[in-house]
C-alpha positions as CSV (number, residue, x, y, z in Angstrom):
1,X,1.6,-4.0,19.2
2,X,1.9,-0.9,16.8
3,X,-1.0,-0.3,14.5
4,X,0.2,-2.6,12.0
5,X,-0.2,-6.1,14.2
6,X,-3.4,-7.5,15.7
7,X,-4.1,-10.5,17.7
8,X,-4.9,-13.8,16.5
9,X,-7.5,-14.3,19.7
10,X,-7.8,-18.4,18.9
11,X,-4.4,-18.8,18.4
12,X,-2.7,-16.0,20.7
13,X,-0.5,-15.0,17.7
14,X,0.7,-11.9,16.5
15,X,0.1,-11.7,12.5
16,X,2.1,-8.9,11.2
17,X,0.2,-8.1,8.2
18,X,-2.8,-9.8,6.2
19,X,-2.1,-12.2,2.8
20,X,-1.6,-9.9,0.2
21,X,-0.2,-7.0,1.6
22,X,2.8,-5.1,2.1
23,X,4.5,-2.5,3.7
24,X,6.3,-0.1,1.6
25,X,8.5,2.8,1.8
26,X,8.2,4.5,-1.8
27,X,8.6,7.7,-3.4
28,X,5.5,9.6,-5.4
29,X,6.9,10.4,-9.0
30,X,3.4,11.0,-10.2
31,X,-0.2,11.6,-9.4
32,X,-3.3,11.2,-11.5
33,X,-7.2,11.0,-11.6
34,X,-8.8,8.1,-13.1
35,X,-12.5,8.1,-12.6
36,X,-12.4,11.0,-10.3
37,X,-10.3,9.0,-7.8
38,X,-6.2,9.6,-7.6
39,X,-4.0,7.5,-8.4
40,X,-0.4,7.1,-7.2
41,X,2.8,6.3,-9.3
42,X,5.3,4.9,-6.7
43,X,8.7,3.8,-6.9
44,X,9.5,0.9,-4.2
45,X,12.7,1.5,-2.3
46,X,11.9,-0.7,0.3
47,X,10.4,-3.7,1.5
48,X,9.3,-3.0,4.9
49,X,7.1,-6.6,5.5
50,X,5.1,-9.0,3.4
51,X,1.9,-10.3,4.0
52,X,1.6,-14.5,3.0
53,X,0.7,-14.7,-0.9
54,X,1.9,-11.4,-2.0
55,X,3.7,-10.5,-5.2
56,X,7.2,-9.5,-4.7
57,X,7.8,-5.8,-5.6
58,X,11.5,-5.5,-6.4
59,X,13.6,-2.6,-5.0
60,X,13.4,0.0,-7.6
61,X,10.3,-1.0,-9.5
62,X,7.0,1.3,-10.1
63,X,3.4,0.5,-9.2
64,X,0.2,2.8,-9.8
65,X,-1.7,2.1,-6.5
66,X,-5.4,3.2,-6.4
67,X,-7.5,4.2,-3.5
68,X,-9.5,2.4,-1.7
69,X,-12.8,4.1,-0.6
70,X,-12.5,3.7,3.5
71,X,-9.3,6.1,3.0
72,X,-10.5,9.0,4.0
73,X,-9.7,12.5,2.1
74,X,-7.7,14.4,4.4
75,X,-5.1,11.2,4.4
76,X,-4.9,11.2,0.7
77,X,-3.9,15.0,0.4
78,X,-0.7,13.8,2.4
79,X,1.0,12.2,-0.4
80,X,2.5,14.6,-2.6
81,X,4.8,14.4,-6.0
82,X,8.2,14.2,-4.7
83,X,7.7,12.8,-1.3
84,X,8.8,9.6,0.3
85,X,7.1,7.9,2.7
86,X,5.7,4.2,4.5
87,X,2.7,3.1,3.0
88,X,0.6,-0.6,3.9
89,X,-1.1,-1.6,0.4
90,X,-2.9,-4.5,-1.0
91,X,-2.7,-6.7,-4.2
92,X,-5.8,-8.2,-5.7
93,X,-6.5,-9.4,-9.0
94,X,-9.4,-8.3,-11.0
95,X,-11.5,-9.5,-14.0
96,X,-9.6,-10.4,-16.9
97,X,-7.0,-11.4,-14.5
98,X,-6.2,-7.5,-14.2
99,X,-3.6,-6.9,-11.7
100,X,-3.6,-3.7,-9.2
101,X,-2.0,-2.2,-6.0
102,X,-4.6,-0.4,-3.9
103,X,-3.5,1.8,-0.7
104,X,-4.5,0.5,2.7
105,X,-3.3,2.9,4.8
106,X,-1.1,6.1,4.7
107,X,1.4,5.3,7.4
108,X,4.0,8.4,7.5
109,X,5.9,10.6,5.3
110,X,9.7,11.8,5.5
């Protein structure tokens, strides 16, 4: 199992990834700071895997995904304007219905 997978122990299944995530490869066109916290404009180029219950994010189509706390620092200084790279991020829906992408987990960079 890579780090993606875990063990469903009363079942004995693999899940791939949880409901309501994905796992992207995108390109950073932008970075910004909302609330002291960055925030990364992405442009999906691929559709690695999708968690049950998650949005569809068409090939070629731009999300702002916002940072969840447990990532740690060091990991966000690895995305960079310009860069590609594999990303695992989440969907959740807000008040007001509000709609946002927030990064999981920084997964490589090419």
């Amino acid at each position: 199992m890579d780090g993606e997978e875990r063990l469903d122990e009363h079942a004995g299944n693999v899940i791939a990834i949880p409901p309501g995530s994905a796992k992207i490869r995108g390109l950073v066109f932008d970075i910004e700071i909302k609330d002291e916290q960055p925030v990364y404009h992405i442009r999906i180029q691929e559709v690695m895997e999708y968690g049950m219950a998650t949005p569809v994010l068409p090939v070629g189509s731009e999300i702002q995904l916002y940072v969840t706390p447990e990532l740690k620092e060091e990991e966000q200084k690895k995305l960079s304007i310009g860069q590609e790279t594999v990303l695992h991020i989440h969907h959740t829906i807000g008040r007001g219905e509000v709609q946002y992408w927030s990064l999981v987990k920084f997964i490589n960079a090419h």
